[in-house]
N, C-alpha and C positions, 0 to 999 in steps of 0.2 A: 628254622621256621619260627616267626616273630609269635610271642604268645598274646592275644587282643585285651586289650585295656581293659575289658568287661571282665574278664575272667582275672586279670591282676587286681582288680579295685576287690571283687567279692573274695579272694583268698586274703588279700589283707585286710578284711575285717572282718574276717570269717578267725582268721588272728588275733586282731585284737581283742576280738569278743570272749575268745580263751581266757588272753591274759586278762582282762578286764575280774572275770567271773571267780577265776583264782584271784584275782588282788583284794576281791569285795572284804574278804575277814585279815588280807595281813598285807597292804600297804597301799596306803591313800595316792601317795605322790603317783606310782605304777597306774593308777586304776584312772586317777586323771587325765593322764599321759594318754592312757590307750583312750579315753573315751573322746577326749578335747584334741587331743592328738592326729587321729584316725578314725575311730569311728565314726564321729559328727562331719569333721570335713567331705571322707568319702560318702557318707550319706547323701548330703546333699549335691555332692558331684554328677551323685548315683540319678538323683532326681532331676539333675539338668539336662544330662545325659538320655535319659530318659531311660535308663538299664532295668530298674524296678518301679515295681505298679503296688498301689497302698491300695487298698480297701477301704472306702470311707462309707464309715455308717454312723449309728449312736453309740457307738464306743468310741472311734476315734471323735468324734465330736465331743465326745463328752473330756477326753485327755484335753483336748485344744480347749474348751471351755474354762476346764483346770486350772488349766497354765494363767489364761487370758485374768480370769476372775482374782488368782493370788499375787500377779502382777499388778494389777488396780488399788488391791488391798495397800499395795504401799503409801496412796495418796494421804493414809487417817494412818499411818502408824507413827508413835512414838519416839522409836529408836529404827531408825533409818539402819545403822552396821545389823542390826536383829535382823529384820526384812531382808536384807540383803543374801544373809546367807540363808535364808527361808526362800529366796528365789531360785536361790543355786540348785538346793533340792529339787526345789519344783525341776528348774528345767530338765537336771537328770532324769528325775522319773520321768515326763514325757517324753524327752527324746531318745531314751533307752527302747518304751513302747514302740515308737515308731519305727526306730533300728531292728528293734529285733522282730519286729512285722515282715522284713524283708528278706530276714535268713530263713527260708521256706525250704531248704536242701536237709533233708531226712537224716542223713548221716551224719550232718556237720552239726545240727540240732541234737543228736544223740549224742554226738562226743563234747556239746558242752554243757550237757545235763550232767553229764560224767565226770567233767572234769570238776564242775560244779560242790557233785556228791563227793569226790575225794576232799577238795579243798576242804571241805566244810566240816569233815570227819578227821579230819587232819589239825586243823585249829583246834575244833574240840577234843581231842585228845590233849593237847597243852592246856586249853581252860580249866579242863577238868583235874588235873593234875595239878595244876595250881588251887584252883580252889578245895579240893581235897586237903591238901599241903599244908592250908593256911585258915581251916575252917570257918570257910563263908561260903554265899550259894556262887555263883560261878556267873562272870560275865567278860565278855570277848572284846578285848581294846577297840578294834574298829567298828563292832556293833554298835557298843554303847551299856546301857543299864541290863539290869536284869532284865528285865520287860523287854525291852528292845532283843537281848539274843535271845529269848526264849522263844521270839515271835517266830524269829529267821532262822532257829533250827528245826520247828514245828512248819513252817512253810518248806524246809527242805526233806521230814521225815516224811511229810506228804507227799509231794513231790516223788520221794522213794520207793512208797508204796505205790503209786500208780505206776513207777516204773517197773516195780516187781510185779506186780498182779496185771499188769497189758502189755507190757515190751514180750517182742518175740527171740527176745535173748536163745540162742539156741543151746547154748552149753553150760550145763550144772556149774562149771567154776564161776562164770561169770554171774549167777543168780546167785549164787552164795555169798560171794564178795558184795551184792548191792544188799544183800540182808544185813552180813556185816555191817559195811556202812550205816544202814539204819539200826540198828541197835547201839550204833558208835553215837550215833548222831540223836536218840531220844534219852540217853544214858545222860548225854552232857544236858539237852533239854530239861530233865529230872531235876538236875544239879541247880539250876536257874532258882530253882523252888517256885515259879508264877506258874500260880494256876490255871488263869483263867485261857492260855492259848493250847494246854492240854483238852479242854472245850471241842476246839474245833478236829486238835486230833480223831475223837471218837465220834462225832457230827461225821468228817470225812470220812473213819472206817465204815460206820454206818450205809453211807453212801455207797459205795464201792462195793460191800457185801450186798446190797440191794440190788447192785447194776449187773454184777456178775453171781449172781444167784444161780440161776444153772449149775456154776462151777464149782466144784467141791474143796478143789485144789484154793481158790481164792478164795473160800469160806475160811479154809485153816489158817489159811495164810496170813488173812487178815486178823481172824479170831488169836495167832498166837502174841505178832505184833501189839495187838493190844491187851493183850495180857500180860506181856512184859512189861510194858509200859507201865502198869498199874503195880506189875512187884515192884519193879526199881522204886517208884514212885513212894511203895510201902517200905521196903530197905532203908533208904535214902530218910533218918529221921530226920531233919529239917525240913522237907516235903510233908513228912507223916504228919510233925507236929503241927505246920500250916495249914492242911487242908480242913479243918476243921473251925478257925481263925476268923472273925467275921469284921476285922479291925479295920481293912484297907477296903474295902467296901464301904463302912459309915464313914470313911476320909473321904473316896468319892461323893458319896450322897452329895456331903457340902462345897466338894468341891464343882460337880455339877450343876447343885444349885447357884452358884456364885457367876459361875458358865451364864445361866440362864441368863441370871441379871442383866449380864454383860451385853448380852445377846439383846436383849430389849429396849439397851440403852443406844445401842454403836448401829453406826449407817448400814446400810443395805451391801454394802463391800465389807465392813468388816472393823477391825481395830489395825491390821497388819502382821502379817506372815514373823512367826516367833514373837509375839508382843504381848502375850498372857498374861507371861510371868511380871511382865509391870504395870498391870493394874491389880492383881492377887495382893491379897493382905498377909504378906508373910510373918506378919507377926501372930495371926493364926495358926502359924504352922510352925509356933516356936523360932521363928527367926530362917527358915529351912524357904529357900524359893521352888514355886511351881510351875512349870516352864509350859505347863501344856496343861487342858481340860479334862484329859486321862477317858478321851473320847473321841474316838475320828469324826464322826457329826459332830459333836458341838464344838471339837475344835475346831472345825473347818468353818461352822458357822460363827465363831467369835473371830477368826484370824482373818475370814473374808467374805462375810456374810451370807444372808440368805442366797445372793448368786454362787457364792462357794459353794454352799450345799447343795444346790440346784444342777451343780456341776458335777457332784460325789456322786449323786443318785444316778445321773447319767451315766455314767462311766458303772456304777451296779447296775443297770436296768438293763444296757448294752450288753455288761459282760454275761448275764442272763441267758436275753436273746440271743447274742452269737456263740454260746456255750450249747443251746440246743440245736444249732442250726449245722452242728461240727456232725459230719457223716464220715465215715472211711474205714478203714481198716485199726490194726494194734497198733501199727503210729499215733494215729491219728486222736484213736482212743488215749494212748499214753499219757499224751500232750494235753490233752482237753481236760484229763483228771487232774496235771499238775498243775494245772493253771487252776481250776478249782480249789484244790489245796490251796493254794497262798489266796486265790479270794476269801475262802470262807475266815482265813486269819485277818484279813483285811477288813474283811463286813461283818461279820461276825464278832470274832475277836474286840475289832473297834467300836461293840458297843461299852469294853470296860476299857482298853486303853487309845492312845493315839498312834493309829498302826501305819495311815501310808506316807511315812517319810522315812529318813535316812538308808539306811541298804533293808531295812525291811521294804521299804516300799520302789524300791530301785530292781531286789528280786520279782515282786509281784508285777513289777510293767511288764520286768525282760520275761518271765511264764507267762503272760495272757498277752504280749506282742507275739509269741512262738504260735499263740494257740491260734491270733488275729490273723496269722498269714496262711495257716490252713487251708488248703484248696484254692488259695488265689494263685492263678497263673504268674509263671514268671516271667513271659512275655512282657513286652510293652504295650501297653494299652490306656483307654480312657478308665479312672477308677470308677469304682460300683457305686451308684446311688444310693 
């Protein structure tokens, strides 16, 4: 018995999406393969085909806006190779959203949150090791800086927690193992020593003890999480000695002030995607280049203008609205909180640094793409108004 094309296209990328989400912290060549390889082609196969049905509201308008407005910004940029790979970015993270709008199967969404949490505790285990080893704060080759893993461990500690406090996991081993995990995973966050995305960690526990207030068991839960958090955090003298530190803060001021300028001066599109760093006076910064506005708004608004930002806000105001609009069951809840999680580092977070690019903002599509296909039938149909 022949097995039907629909059901081979959604196992290989149901595939790929595995390997994809494992390669994000340990091999670029892997993660393009799967994504340019397989996922993007069968995507669109999927759409001609007409196998899966998107949902189109003001969040996916607001991705497509994204995309459209940081593709314009090349008209006024500078250095054409910069833009270029500021495109690439872009188009991952919207087409990752989109792709994983479409993996709407409960099972397959659980076992790549899971594979997700191991990779991720698994890297961090080596960073951490390393930076121990060689006393410095801790950052992950394919993430990037400090700033950048601290984002995308704190987007997956989230993540953790809503899978600990709503999954209907049935058996103590398996709850144990996703604590583990998360104490793996905020331990190496620690390590990072950036403050300001530990912010949104207790923003979100917040959250979460508020939503499941009834529950005694999620009060603790949450309550102990974050008090770990805060020893390691105290342990951890490089942490201790920062948080107190008001130094990279008065860097920002001026470097947002410089932002602003910028902003004042350059067209309505923008300067172009990665193109900061060569109008920045780096001989203010001792000779050191500044690659980015160390702000998701004003970098969005100097890299592509007020219609970039006009597209950011979209894309929060959507993920808002269809964040309250999510009804169902502990899946459903699961999901909706992890995608909360990486938005609040995304909007939140990116009032002190520039959060949605590289694999921080590649994680934040593919959780609020899982959350976007929520209750949309699988069927084929006309999309939603």
């Amino acid at each position: 018995m022949s097995v039907p094309i629909k059901v081979v296209l959604n196992d290989i990328k149901y595939v790929a999406f595995i390997v994809f989400v494992v390669s994000l912290m340990f091999s670029e060549s892997v993660k393009l393969i799967a994504l340019y390889g397989f996922m993007i082609p069968i995507f669109f196969v999927q759409l001609y085909r007409r196998d899966i049905r998107i949902r189109i509201g003001l969040l996916e308008y607001g991705f497509i806006a994204f995309f459209i407005t940081s593709v314009l910004s090349g008209l006024f940029a500078s250095n054409t190779h910069e833009y270029i790979k500021g495109t690439k970015d872009v188009t991952r993270i919207v087409m990752l959203f989109f792709i994983a709008s479409t993996l709407n199967d409960e099972r397959r969404i659980g076992a790549v949150l899971r594979w997700l949490y191991v990779a991720t505790a698994a890297m961090a285990v080596f960073g951490a090791a390393e930076a121990l080893k060689l006393h410095k704060p801790m950052d992950l080759h394919m993430v990037g800086h400090y700033n950048y893993t601290a984002m995308y461990l704190i987007i997956v500690s989230n993540a953790l927690i809503g899978t600990i406090v709503f999954s209907e996991v049935r058996t103590k081993m398996m709850k144990a193992a996703e604590v583990l995990l998360f104490v793996i995973t905020i331990t190496a966050a620690v390590i990072t020593t950036m403050r300001a995305a530990f912010v949104t960690l207790f923003i979100f526990s917040a959250i979460v003890v508020y939503a499941k207030r009834k529950s005694l068991i999620s009060k603790a839960i949450t309550a102990v999480l974050a008090v770990f958090s805060l020893g390691v955090a105290y342990v951890f003298k490089p942490m201790w000695t920062k948080l107190p530190s008001g130094e990279s803060f008065c860097r920002r001021l001026y470097i947002w002030n410089y932002a602003v300028t910028i902003i004042g001066k350059s067209r309505a599109l923008g300067i172009g995607l990665n193109n900061f760093k060569y109008t920045f006076p780096a001989a203010v910064e001792g000779g050191r280049s500044i690659f980015d506005a160390h702000s998701v708004y004003l970098n969005t608004a100097v890299q592509s203008g007020v219609a970039g930002l006009c597209s950011l806000f979209a894309i929060a105001v959507g993920f808002i609205r269809r964040w309250f609009s999510i009804k169902g069951g502990a899946f459903e809840q699961e999901i909706k909180f992890a995608a909360l999680g990486a938005a609040l580092v995304i909007f939140v977070g990116g009032i002190f640094d520039t959060t949605l690019h590289h694999e921080t903002g590649m994680l934040f599509s593919i959780l609020t793409g899982f959350m976007a296909g929520l209750n949309v039938p699988q069927s084929v149909g006309c999309p939603d108004a």
